[in-house]
VEXNU-650870 format. One record per atom (N, C-alpha, C): residue in three letters; z, y, x. Coordinates in pm, whole numbers, padded with zeros to 5 digits, always signed. Each point is the difference from the previous one (the first is absolute). Layout:
BEGIN
ALAZYX
...
end
This chain:
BEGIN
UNK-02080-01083-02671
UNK+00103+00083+00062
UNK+00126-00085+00024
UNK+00066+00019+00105
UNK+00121-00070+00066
UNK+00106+00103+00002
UNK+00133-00119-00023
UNK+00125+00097+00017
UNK+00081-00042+00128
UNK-00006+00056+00097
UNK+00070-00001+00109
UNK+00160+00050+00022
UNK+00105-00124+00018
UNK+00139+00007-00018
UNK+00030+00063+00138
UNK+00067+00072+00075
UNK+00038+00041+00145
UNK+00091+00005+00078
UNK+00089-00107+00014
UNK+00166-00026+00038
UNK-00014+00055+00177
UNK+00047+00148-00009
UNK+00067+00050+00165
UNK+00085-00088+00049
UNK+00036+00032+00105
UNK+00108-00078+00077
UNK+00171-00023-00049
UNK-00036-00090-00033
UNK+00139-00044-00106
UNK+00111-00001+00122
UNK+00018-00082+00119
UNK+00117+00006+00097
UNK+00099-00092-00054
UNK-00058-00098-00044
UNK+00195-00071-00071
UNK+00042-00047+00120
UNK+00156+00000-00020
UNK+00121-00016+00112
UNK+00081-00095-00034
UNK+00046-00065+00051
UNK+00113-00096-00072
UNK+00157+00089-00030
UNK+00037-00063-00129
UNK+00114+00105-00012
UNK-00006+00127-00097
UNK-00166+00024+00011
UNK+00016+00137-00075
UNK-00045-00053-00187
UNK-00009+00071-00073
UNK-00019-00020-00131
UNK-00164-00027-00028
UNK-00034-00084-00067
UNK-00134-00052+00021
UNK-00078+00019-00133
UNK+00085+00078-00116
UNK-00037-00035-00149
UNK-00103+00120+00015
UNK-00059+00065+00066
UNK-00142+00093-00040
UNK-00105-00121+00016
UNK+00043-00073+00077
UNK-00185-00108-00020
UNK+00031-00068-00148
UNK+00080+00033-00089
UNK+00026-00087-00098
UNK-00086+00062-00125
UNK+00070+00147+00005
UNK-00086+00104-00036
UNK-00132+00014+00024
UNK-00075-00049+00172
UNK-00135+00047-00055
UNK-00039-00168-00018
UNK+00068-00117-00032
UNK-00059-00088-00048
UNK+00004+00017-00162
UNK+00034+00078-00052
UNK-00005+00000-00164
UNK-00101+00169-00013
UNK-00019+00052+00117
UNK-00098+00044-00021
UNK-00171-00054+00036
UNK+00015-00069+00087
UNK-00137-00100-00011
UNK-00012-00042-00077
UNK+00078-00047-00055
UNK-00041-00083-00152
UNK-00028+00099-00133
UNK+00028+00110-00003
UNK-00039+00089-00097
UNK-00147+00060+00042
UNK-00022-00009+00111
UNK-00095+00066+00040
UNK-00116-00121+00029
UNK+00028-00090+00049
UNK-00106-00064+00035
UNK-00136+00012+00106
UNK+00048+00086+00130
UNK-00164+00001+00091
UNK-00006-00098+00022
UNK-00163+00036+00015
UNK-00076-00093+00032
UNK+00027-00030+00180
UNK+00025+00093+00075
UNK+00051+00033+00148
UNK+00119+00043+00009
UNK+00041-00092+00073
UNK+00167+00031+00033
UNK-00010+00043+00158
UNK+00010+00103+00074
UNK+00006-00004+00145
UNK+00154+00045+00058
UNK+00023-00079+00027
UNK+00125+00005+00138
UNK-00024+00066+00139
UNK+00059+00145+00000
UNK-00077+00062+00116
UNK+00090-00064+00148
UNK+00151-00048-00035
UNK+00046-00129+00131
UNK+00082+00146+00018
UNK+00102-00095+00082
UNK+00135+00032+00055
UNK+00087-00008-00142
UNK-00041-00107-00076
UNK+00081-00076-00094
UNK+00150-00043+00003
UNK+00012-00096+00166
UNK+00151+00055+00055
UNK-00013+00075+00113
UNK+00100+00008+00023
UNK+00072+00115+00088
UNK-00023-00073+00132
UNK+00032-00149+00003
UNK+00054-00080+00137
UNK+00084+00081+00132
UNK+00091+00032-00035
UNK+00084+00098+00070
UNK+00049-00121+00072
UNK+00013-00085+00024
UNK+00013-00130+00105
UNK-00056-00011+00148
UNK-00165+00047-00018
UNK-00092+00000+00054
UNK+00010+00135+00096
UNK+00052+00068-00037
UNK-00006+00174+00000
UNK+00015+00025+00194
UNK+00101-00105+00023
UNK+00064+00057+00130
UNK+00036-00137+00090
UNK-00002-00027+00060
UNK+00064-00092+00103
UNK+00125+00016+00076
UNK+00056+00136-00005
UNK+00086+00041+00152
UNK+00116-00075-00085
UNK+00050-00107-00062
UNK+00120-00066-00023
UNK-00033-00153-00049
UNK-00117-00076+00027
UNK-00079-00064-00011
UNK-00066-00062-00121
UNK-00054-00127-00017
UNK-00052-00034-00140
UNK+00101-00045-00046
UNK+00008+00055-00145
UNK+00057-00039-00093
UNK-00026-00094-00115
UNK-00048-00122+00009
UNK-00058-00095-00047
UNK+00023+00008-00190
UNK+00179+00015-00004
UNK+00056+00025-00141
UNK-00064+00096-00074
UNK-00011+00131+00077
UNK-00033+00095-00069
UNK-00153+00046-00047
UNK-00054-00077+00082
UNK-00175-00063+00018
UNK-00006-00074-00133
UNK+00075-00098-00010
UNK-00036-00055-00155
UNK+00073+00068-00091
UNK+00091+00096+00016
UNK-00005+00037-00106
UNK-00091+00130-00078
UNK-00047+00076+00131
UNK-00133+00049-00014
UNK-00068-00030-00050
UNK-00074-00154+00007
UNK-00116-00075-00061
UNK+00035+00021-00170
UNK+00136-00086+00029
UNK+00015-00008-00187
UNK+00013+00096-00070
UNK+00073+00134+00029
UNK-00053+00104-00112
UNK-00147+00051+00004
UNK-00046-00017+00088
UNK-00155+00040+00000
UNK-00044-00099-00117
UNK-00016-00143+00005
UNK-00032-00063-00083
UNK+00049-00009-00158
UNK+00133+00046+00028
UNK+00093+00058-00129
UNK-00101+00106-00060
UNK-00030+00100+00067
UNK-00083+00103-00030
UNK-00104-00019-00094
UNK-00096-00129+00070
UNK-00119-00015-00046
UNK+00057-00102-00177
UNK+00089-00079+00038
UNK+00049-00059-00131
UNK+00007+00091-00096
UNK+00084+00081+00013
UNK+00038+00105-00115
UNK-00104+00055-00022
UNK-00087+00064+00077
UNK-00129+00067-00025
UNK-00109-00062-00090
UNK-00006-00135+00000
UNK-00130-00047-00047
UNK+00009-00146-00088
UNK+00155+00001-00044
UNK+00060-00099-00072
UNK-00069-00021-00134
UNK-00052-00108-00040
UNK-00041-00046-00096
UNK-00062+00114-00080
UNK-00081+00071+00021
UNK-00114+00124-00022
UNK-00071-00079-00056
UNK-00047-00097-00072
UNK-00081-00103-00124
UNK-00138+00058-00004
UNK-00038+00037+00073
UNK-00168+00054+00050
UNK-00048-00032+00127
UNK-00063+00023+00025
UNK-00096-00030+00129
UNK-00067+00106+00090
UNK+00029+00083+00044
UNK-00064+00109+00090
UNK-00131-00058+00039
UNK-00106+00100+00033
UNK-00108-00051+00089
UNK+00060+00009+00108
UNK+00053+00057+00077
UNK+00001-00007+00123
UNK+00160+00096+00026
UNK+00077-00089+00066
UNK+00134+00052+00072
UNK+00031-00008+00116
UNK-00006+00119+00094
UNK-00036+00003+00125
UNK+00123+00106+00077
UNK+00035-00059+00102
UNK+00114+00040+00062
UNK-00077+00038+00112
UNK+00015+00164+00066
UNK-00023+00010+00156
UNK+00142-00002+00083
UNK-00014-00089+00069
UNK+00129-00001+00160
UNK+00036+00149+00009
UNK+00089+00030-00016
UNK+00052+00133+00053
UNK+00062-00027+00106
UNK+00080+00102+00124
UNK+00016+00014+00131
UNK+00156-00099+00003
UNK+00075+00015-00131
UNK+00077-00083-00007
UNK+00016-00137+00049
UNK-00105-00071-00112
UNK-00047-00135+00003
UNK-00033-00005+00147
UNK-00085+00105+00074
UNK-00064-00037+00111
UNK+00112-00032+00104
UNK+00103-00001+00003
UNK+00089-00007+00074
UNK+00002-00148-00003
UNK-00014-00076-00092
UNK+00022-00136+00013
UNK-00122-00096+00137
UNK-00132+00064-00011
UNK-00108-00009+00089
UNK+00043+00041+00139
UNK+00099+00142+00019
UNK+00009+00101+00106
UNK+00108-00098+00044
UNK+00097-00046-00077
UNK+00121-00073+00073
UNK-00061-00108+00110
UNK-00076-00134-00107
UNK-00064-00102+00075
UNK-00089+00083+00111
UNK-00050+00063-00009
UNK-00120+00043+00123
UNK+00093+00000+00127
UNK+00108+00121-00038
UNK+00134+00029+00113
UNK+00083-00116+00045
UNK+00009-00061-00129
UNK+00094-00113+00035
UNK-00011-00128-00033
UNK-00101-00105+00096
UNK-00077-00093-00048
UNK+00096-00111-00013
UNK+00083-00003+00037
UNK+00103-00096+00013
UNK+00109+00006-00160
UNK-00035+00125-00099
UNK+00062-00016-00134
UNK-00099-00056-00101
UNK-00134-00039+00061
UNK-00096+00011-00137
UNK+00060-00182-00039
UNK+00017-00004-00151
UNK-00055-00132-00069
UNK+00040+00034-00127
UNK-00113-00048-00071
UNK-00006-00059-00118
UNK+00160-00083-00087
UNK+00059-00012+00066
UNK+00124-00074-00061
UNK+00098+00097+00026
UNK+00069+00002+00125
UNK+00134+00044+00033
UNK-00055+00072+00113
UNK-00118+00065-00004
UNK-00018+00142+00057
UNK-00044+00079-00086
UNK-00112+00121+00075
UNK-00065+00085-00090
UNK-00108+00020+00005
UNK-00053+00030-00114
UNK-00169-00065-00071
UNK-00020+00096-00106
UNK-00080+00034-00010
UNK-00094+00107-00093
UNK+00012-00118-00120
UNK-00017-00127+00024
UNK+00004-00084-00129
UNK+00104+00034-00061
UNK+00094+00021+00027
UNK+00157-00004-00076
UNK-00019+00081-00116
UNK-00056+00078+00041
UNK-00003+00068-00110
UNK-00095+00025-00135
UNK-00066-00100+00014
UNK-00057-00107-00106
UNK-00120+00107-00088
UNK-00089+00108+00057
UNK-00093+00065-00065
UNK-00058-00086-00026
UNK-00103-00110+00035
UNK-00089-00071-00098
UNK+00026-00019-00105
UNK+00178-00013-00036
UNK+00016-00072-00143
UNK+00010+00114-00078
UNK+00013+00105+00013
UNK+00008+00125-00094
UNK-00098+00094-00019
UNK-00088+00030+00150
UNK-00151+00041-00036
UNK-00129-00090+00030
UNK-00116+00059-00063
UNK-00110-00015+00025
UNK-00084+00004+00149
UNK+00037+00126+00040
UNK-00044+00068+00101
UNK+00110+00032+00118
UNK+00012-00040+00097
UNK+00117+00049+00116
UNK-00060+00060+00103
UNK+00020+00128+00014
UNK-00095+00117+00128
UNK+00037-00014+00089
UNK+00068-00075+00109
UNK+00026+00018+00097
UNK-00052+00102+00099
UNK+00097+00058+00102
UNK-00064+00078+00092
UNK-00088-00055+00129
UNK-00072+00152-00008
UNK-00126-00070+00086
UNK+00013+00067+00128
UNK+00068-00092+00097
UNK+00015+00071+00109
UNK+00143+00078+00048
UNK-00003+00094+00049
UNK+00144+00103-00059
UNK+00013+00104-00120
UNK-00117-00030-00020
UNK-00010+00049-00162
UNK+00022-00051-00138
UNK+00016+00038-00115
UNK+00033-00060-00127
UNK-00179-00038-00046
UNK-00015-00092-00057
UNK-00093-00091-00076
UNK-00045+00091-00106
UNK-00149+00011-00028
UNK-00041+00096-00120
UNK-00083-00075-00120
UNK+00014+00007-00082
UNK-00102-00043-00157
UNK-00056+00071-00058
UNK-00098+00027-00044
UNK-00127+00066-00084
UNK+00054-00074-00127
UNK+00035+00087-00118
UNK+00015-00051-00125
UNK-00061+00113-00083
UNK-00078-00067-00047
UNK-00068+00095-00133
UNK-00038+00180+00043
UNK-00032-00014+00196
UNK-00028+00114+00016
UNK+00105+00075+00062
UNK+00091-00065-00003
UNK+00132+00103+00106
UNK+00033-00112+00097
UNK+00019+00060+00086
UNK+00048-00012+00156
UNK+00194-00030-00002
UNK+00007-00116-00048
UNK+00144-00002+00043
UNK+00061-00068+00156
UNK+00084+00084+00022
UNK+00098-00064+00102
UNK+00160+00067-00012
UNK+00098-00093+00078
UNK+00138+00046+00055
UNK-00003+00170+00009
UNK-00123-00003+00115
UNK-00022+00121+00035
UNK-00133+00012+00072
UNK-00048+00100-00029
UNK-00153-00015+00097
UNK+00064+00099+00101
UNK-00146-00022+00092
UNK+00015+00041+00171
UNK-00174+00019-00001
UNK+00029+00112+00089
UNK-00111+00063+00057
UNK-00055+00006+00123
UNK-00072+00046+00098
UNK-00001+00046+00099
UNK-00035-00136+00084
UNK-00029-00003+00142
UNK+00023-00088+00089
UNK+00106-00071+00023
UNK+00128+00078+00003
UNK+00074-00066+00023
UNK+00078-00053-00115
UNK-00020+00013-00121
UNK+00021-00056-00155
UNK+00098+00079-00036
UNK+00070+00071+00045
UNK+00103+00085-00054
UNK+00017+00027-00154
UNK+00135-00024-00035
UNK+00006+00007-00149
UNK-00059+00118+00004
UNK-00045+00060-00158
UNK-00046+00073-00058
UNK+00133+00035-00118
UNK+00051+00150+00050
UNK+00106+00031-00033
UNK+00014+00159-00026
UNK+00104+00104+00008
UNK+00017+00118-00023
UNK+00029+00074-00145
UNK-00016+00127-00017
UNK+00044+00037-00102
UNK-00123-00007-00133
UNK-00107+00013+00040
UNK-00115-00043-00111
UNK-00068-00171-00009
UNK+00124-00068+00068
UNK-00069-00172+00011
UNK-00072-00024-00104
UNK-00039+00056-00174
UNK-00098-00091-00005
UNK-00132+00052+00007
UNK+00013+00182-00022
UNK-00093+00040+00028
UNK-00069-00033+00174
UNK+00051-00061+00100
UNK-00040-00024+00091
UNK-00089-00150+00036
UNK+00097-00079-00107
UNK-00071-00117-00058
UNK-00155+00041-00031
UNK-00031+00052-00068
UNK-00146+00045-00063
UNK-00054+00045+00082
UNK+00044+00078+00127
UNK-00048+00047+00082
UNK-00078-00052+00105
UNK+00083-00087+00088
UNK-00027-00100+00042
UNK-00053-00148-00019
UNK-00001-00033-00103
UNK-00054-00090-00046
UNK-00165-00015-00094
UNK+00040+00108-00096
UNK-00099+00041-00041
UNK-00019-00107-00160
UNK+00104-00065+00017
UNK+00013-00075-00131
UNK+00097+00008-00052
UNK+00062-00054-00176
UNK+00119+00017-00050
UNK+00074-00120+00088
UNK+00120+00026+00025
UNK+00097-00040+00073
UNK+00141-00025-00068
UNK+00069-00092+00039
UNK+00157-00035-00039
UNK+00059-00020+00090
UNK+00126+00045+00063
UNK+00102-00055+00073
UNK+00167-00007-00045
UNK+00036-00031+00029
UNK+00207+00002+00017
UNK+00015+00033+00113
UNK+00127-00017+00038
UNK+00026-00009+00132
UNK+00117+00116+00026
UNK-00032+00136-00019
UNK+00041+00127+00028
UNK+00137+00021-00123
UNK-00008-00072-00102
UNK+00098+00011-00116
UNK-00024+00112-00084
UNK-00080+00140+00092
UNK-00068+00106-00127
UNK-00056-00023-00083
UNK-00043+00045-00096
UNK-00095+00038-00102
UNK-00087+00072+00045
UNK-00191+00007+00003
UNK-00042+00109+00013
UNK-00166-00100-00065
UNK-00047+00132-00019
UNK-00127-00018-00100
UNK-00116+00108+00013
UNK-00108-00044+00035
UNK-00090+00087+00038
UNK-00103-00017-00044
UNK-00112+00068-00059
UNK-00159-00099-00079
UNK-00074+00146+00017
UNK-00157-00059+00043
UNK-00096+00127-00008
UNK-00132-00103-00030
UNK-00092+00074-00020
UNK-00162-00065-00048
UNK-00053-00016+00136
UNK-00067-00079+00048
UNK-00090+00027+00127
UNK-00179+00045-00040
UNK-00024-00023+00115
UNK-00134+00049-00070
UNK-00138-00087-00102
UNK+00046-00121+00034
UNK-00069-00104-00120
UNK+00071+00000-00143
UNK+00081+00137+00003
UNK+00066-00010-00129
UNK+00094-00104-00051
UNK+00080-00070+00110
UNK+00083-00120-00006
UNK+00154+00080-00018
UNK+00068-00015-00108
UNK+00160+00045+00010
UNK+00060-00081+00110
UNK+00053+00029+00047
UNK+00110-00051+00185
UNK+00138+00018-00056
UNK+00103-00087+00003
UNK+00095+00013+00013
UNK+00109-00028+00105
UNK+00060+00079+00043
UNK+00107-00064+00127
UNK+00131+00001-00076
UNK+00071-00111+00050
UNK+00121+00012-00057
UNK+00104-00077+00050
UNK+00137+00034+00059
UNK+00114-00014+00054
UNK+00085-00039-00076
UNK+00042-00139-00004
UNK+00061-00039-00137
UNK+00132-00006-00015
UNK+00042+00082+00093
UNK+00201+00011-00014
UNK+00058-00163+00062
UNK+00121-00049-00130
UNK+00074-00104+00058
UNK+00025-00047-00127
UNK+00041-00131+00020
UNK+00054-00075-00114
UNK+00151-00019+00071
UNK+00061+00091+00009
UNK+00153-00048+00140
UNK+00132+00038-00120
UNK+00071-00099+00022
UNK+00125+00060-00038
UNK+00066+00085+00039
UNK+00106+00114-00090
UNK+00044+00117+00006
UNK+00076+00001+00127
UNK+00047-00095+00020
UNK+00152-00032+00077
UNK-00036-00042+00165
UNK-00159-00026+00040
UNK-00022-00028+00108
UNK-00087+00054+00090
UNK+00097+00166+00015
UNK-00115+00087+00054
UNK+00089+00077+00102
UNK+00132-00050+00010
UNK+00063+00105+00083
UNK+00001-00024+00131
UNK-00119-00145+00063
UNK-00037+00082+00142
UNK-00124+00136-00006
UNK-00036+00023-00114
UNK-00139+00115-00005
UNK+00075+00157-00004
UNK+00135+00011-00022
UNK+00045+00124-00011
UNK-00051+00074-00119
UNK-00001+00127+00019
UNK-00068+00102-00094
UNK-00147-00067-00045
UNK-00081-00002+00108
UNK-00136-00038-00062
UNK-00002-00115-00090
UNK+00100-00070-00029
UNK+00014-00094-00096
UNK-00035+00067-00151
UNK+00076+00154-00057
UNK-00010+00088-00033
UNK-00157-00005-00082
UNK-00101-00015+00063
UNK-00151-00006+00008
UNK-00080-00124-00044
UNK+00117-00087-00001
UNK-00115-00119-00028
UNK+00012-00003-00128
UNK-00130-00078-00082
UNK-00021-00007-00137
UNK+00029-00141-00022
UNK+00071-00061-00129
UNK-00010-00121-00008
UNK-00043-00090-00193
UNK-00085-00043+00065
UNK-00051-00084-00110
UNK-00140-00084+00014
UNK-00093-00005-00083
UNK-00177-00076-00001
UNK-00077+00150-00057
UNK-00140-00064+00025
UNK-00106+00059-00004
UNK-00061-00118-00096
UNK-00026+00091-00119
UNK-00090-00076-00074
UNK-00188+00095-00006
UNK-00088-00080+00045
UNK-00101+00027+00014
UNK-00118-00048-00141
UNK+00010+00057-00103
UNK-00127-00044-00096
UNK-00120+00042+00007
UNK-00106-00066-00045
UNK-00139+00060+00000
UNK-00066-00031+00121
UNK+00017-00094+00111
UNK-00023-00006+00097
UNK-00143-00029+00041
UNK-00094+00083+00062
UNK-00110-00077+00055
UNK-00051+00126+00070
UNK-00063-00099+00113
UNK-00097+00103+00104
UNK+00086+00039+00094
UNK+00131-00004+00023
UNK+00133+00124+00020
UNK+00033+00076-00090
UNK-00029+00052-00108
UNK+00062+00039-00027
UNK+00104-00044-00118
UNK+00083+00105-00059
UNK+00120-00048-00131
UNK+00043+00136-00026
UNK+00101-00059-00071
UNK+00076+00092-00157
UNK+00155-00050+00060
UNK+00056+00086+00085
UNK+00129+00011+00084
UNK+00104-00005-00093
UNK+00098-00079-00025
UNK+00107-00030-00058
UNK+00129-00020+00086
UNK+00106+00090+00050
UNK+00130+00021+00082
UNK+00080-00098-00129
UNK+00077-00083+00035
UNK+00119-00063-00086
UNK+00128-00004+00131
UNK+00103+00104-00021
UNK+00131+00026+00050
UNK+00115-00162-00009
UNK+00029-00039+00067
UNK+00136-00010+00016
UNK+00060-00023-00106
UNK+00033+00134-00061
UNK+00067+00070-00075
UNK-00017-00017-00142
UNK-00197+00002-00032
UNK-00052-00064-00093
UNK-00010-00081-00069
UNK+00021-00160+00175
UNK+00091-00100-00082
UNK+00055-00053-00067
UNK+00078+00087+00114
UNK+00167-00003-00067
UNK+00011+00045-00159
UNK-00042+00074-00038
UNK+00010+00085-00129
UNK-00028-00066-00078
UNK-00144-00110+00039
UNK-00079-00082-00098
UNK+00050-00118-00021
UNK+00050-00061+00103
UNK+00032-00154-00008
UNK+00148-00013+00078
UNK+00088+00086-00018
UNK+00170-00041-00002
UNK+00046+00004-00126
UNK-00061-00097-00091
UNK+00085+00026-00107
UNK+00064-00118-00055
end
């Protein structure tokens, strides 16, 4: 049996307060999974976001470095070894791909922009990139993770007010995404007697960086998903708050 760690979309920004990845780095280490998954949109890259005042080269690196700040604090000297630590590209990151595609004349490796910069080989195992205009998917121990899955012909996220029960629906396997910043959780038996779980894993976002979302900010959940007992798809669902944290390890 495997314990599956579940970091939502963290969003770090430059500027804003960064000490919750500090927190769940002293909770990895109490906990120890064996799977750490990064569901991506780790930063924000609000650099990337817009063009109508042009590239902002400064603010591009400084994008990079709290992202990488992120992953520092997150996974700092943890004195164990994961089997496997695997980051999927969220729509964020994808902006770095979407820029160069649009704008071939910014891509480099040095003093342009590069998916390298931001240095996933050295922090995971596994890097999902997206496939296509879609987010990149992994089979781990029986669940279906991505950013976000998509359905249909034309791939359309897979979204609404029962997203994970729709997950199960459509897919027909246990499923993980981020993306949406909700919380939502859905599980039924199918008919080979297999438990299914769908599940919407909220945000790992700081308090303070939500006031372009308005009210529906209101809605989002923030913290990890700890997954024990893992095999086949299924597990033994563990919510750890924010808040929980905080309670446990500000002292």
């Amino acid at each position: 049996m495997t314990t599956h760690l579940v970091i939502p979309d963290g969003h770090a920004k430059p500027g804003e307060d960064l000490s919750r990845f500090d927190l769940l780095n002293k909770f990895i280490k109490s906990l120890r999974p064996e799977v750490i998954i990064n569901l991506g949109d780790a930063g924000d890259m609000h650099s990337l976001n817009s063009f109508d005042k042009g590239f902002d080269g400064t603010s591009y690196e400084a994008d990079i470095d709290c992202t990488i700040e992120s992953f520092d604090r997150t996974l700092h000297n943890i004195k164990y070894k994961p089997k496997r630590k695997v980051f999927l590209v969220g729509n964020h990151e994808h902006r770095i791909t979407r820029t160069v595609e649009q704008s071939p004349e910014l891509a480099g490796d040095k003093h342009g922009v590069s998916m390298k910069h931001l240095q996933l080989d050295k922090y995971f195992s596994d890097v999902v990139d997206y496939e296509g205009a879609a987010p990149g998917t992994i089979m781990l121990d029986g669940i279906n993770y991505a950013h976000y899955h998509t359905s249909g012909a034309m791939g359309r996220p897979i979204s609404g007010d029962n997203h994970a029960r729709s997950l199960l629906l459509k897919g027909h396997i246990s499923a993980t995404c981020g993306h949406s910043h909700f919380f939502d959780y859905s599980t039924h038996v199918d008919g080979a007697g297999r438990r299914l779980h769908g599940l919407v894993a909220g945000s790992f976002k700081g308090a303070k960086n939500d006031a372009y979302a308005g009210t529906s900010a209101r809605n989002y959940w923030r913290g990890v998903v700890v997954k024990r007992m893992v095999s086949n798809g299924s597990y033994d669902l563990q919510m750890v708050s924010m808040a929980q944290l905080e309670e446990t390890y500000n002292k």
